[in-house]
N, C-alpha and C positions, 0 to 999 in steps of 0.2 A: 488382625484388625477387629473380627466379629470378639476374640478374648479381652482386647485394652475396652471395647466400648461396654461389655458385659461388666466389666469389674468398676466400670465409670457409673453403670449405672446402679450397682450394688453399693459403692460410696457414696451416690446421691442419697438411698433409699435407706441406709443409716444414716447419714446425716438428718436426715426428716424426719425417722422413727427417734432419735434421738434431743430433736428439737421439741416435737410432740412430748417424750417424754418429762422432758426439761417443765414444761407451761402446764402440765395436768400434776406436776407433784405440785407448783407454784399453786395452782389454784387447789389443788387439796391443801397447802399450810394455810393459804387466806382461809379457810373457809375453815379450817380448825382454829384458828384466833378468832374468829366472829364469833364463832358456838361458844369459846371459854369465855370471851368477853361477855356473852348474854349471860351463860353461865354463870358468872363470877355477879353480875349486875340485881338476878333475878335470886340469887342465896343471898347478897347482903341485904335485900325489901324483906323477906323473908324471915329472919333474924332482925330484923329493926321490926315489924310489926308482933313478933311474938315476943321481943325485950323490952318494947317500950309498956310501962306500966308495973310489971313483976321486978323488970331490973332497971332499966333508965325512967327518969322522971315522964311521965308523960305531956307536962305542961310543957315542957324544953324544947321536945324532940317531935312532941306528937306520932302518928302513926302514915302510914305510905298510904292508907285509904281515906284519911282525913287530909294528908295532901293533896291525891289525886282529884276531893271535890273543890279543895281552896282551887285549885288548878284552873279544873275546867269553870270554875266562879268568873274566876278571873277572866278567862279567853273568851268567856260567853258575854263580856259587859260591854259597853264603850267602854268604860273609864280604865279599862284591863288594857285596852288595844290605844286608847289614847298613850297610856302611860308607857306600853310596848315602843312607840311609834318616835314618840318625844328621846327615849332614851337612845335608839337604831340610829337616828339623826344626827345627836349630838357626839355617838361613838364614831360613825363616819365624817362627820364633818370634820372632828378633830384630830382623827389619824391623818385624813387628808391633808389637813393645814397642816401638822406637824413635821410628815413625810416631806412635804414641799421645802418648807424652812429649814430641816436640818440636812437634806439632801443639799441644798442650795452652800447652806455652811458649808459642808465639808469639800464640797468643790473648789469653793470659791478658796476657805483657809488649806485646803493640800494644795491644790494647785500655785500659789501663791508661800513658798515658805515664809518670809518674814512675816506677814501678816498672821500665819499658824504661828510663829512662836511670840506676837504679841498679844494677840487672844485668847491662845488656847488655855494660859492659867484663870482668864478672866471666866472664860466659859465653864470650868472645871470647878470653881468656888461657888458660881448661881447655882451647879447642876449639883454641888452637894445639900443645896436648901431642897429638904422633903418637898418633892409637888403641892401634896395635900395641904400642908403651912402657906402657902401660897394662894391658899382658895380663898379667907376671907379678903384679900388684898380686889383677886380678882371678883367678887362678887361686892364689893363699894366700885370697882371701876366700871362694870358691866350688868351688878343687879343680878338679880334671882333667877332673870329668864336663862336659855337654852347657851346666849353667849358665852357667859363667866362658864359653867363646864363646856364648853368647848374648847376655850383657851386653857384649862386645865389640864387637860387631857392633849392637848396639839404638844404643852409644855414637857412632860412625859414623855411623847413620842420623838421628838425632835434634837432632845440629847440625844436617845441611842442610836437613832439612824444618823445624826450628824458623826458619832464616833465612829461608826463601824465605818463611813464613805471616807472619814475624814484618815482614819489608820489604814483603809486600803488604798486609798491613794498615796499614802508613807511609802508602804510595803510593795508597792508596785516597783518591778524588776527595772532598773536602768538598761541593763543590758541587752533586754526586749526591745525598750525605747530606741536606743540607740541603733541596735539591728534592725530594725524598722526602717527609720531614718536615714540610717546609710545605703540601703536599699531602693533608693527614692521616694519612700511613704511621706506624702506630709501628716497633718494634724489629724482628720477624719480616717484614716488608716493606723494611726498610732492609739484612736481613743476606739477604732473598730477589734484591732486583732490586739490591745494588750489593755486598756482601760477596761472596756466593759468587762469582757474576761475576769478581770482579775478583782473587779468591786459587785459583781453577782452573787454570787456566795454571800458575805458579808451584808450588802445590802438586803437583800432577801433574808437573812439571817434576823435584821434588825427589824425589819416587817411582822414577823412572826414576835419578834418579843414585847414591838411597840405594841399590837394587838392588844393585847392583858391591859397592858398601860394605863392605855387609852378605855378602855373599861373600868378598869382602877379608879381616873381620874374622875371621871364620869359620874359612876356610883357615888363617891367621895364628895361631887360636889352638890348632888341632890338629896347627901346625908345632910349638910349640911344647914341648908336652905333653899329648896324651891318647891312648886306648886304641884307639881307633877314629873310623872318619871319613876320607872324601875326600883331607884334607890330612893324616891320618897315613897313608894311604897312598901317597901322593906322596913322602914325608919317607921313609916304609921304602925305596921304590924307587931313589930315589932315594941312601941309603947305602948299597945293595945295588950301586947304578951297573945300575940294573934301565931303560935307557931304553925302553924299549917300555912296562911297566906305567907309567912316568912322563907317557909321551905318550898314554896310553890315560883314566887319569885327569882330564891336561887336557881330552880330548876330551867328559868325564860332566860337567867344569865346565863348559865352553862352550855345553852341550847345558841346564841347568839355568840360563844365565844367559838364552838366548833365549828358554825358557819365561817364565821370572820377565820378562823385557822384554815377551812378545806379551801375558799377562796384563796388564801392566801400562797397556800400550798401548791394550788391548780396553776396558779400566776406561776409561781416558781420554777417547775418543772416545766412549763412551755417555755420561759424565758430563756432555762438551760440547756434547753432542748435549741433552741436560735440560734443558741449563739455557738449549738456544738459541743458544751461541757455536759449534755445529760449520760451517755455512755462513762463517760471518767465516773462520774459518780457513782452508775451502776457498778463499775468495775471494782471502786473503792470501795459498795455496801457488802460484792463479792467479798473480799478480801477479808 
């Protein structure tokens, strides 16, 4: 008795030295991808501020410490933080509407075949028209202000997530359905244990792509014309041949796009985590 509980507690005590193990090499590879990533970050400012002028034009490209004061110009103004504020707005409000409409599609057209196969070519011909071609239309219906890129950018987002909800509900197994069903599950057990399941992935997939998009569109339509905003002031510095305030602005996108992706990401994993599928996935990143 006193030997089976000793050697019980010997294969507790490896298994925990070897869990242990497992999460301190995990946190020694993160923390080796941080350093390379600073690493990698802090030698290309480096080589940009010692090539700009001897080998790249300086008017173009300018230099990392003539961005870093357009930068802080910028952050330190109103008109910096108006322009910040107007463009956060219009990227959230239009992924939101986007998200909504073309979730709403793809349920409605998968769930429904005939109405998927008498829409889905009509939808596939609008969604090959460039969003951006699309902007003067929307800016005579809606005007300069905040709406027209909103609907810009909803327009962008609402194809991809309509296709991804719209092909996972295709691709969704019958024979889940069915074994569900003959089981005595009705609807809210078939859309629990094999719908959502199986349009997670994909949906979240489309989230993540629409994101850019909907920045895209955004950008795109404050190039074009309005009063304020991110990409009007990109456009100003830009005719000005202002390359510092150019690169300075890139910088508030880039910084607004990895927001909008960690968010999105954090959504992701909780959601897969709910519903049960976050292991699977760890087991697949194993693999």
């Amino acid at each position: 008795m006193a030997t089976a509980t000793s050697s019980a507690e010997s294969k507790t005590e490896v298994k925990a030295t070897r869990t242990a193990s497992v999460r301190s090499g995990a946190w020694r590879g993160t923390a080796l991808v941080v350093v390379l990533r600073i690493a990698v970050i802090a030698l290309t400012l480096v080589l940009w501020q010692v090539m700009s002028g001897p080998v790249l034009p300086e008017y173009a490209v300018s230099k990392p410490t003539d961005v870093s004061h357009a930068l802080w110009k910028l952050l330190g103004s109103s008109t910096g933080w108006t322009d910040i504020r107007t463009t956060a707005f219009e990227i959230v409000a239009g992924f939101g509407i986007g998200v909504a409409i073309g979730t709403v599609m793809g349920l409605v057209l998968g769930s429904v075949p005939l109405a998927g196969r008498v829409f889905e070519p009509l939808i596939a011909a609008v969604n090959g028209i460039p969003k951006i071609a699309l902007a003067p239309l929307f800016l005579l219906f809606f005007g300069i202000g905040p709406m027209s890129k909103i609907t810009i950018a909803a327009a962008g987002v609402a194809f991809v997530v309509f296709y991804n909800v719209y092909l996972g509900l295709r691709l969704r197994e019958r024979e889940l359905v069915e074994i569900v069903q003959v089981m005595g599950g009705r609807r809210h057990h078939v859309l629990s244990y094999v719908t959502l399941p199986t349009l997670a992935a994909p949906f979240f997939a489309a989230l993540k792509t629409g994101g850019p998009l909907a920045i895209l569109g955004v950008i795109g339509g404050e190039f074009i014309a309005s009063t304020d905003g991110i990409g009007h002031e990109l456009f100003t510095a830009a005719t000005n041949l202002d390359a510092p305030t150019e690169f300075a602005g890139l910088i508030i996108l880039v910084v607004m796009t990895l927001i909008l992706n960690g968010i999105l990401t954090g959504l992701d994993t909780l959601a897969l985590k709910r519903l049960g599928l976050g292991d699977r996935r760890s087991r697949g990143k194993g693999n």
